[in-house]
C-alpha positions in Angstrom: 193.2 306.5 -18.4 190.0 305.7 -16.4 189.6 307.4 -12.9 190.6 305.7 -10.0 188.0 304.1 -7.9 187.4 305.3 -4.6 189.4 303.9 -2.0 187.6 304.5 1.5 189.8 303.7 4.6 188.7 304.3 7.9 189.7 303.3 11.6 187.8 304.2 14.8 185.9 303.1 17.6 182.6 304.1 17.1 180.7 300.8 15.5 179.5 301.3 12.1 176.0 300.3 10.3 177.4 297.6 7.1 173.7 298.6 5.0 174.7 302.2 5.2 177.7 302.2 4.8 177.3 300.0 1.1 174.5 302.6 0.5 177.3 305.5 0.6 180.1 303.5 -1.3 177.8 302.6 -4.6 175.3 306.1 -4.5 175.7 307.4 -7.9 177.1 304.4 -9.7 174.7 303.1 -12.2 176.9 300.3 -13.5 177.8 298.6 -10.2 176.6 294.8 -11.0 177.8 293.6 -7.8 178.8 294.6 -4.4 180.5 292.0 -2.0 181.0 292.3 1.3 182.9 290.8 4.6 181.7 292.0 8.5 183.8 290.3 11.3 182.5 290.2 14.5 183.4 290.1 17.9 183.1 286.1 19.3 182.5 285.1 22.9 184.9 282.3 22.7 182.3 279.6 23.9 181.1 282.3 26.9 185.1 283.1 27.7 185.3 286.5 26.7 183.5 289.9 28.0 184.9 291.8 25.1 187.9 292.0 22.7 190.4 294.9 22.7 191.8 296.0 19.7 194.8 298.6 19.4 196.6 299.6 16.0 198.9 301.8 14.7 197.7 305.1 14.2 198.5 306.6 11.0 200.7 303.8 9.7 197.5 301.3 9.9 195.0 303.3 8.0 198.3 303.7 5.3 198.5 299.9 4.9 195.5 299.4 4.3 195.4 301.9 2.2 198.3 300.4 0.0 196.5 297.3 0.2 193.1 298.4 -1.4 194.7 300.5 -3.9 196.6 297.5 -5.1 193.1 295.1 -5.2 192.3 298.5 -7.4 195.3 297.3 -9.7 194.1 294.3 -10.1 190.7 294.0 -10.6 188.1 296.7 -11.9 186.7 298.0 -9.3 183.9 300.7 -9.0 184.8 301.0 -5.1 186.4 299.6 -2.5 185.9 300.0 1.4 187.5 299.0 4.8 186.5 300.2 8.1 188.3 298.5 11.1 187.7 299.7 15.1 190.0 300.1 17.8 189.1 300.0 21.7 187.0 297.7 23.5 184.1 295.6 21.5 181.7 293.1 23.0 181.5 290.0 21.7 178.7 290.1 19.1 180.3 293.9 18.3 181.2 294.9 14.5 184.8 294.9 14.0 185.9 295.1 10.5 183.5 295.7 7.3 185.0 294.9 3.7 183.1 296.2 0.7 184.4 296.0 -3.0 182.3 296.9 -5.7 182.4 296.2 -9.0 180.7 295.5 -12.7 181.1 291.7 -11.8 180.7 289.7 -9.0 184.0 287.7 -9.7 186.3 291.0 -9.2 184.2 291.6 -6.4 184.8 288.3 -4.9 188.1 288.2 -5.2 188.7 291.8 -4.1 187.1 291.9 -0.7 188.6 288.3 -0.2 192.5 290.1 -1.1 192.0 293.1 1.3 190.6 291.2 4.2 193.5 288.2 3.9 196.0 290.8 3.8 194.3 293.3 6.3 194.7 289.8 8.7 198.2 289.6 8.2 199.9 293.3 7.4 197.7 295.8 9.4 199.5 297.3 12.4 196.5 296.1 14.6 197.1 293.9 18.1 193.9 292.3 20.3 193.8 291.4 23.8 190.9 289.3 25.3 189.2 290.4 28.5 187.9 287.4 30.0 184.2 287.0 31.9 186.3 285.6 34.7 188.0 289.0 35.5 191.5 287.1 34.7 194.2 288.8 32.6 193.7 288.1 29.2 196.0 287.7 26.5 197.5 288.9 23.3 195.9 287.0 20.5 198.6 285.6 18.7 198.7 285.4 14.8 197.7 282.4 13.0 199.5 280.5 10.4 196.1 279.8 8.2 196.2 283.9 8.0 199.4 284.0 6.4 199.0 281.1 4.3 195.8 282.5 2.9 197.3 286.0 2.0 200.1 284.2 0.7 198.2 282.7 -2.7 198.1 285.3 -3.4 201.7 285.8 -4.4 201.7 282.8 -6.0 
């Protein structure tokens, strides 16, 4: 039985540098052929926001994901597979999330950063709060039913 690809899961709130961290997930593997990745920012909401703040589960989040990228692991050969997500207070323009899979092809690759960030959208124990440039009260970002319908295909 072939050795499980590693599964690197990580939450915190210090930002994170995507070319380095790619570096780190693929050093050593000669027969990586592709490497696909997904880095979700921080948006001003047209000038709206001073920053985004994010809170999560602790614990039970990083074990989601966790489930989550060990199943894209299942079901597509993978050399690698990465998710980094931060908590706290991010400016817009900030990193918030960085998706890497890697793989021998580019289609598993595709398709397995595109599974754990649909379903890191819509199962992750994480909650945001906008802080507005105004100095109002901000609030809760609801979830959105194009989230669920895009983890749901994959079900189907």
């Amino acid at each position: 039985m072939p050795a499980s690809p590693p599964v690197v899961v990580r939450i915190q709130a210090e930002d994170f540098d995507p070319a380095a961290e790619v570096a780190a997930l693929v050093a050593g593997k000669a027969n990586v052929g592709a490497v696909v990745t997904f880095t979700g920012l921080c948006r001003d909401e047209a000038g709206r926001l001073s920053a985004l703040e994010l809170e999560h589960y602790p614990g039970m989040a990083e074990e989601e994901i966790g489930r989550i990228a060990r199943d894209a692991c299942r079901r597509w050969p993978l050399d690698g597979i990465l998710a980094i997500h931060r908590h706290g207070r991010i400016a817009p323009g900030g990193n918030i999330v960085l998706v890497a899979a890697a793989s021998r092809h580019r289609r598993a690759a595709f398709q397995a950063a595109e599974f754990l960030m649909d379903y890191l959208k819509t199962r992750a124990p994480f909650w945001k709060k906008e802080h507005l440039k105004s100095g109002g009260a901000g609030e809760w970002v609801d979830a959105r039913e194009s989230d669920s319908a895009d983890a749901d295909r994959w079900t189907r």
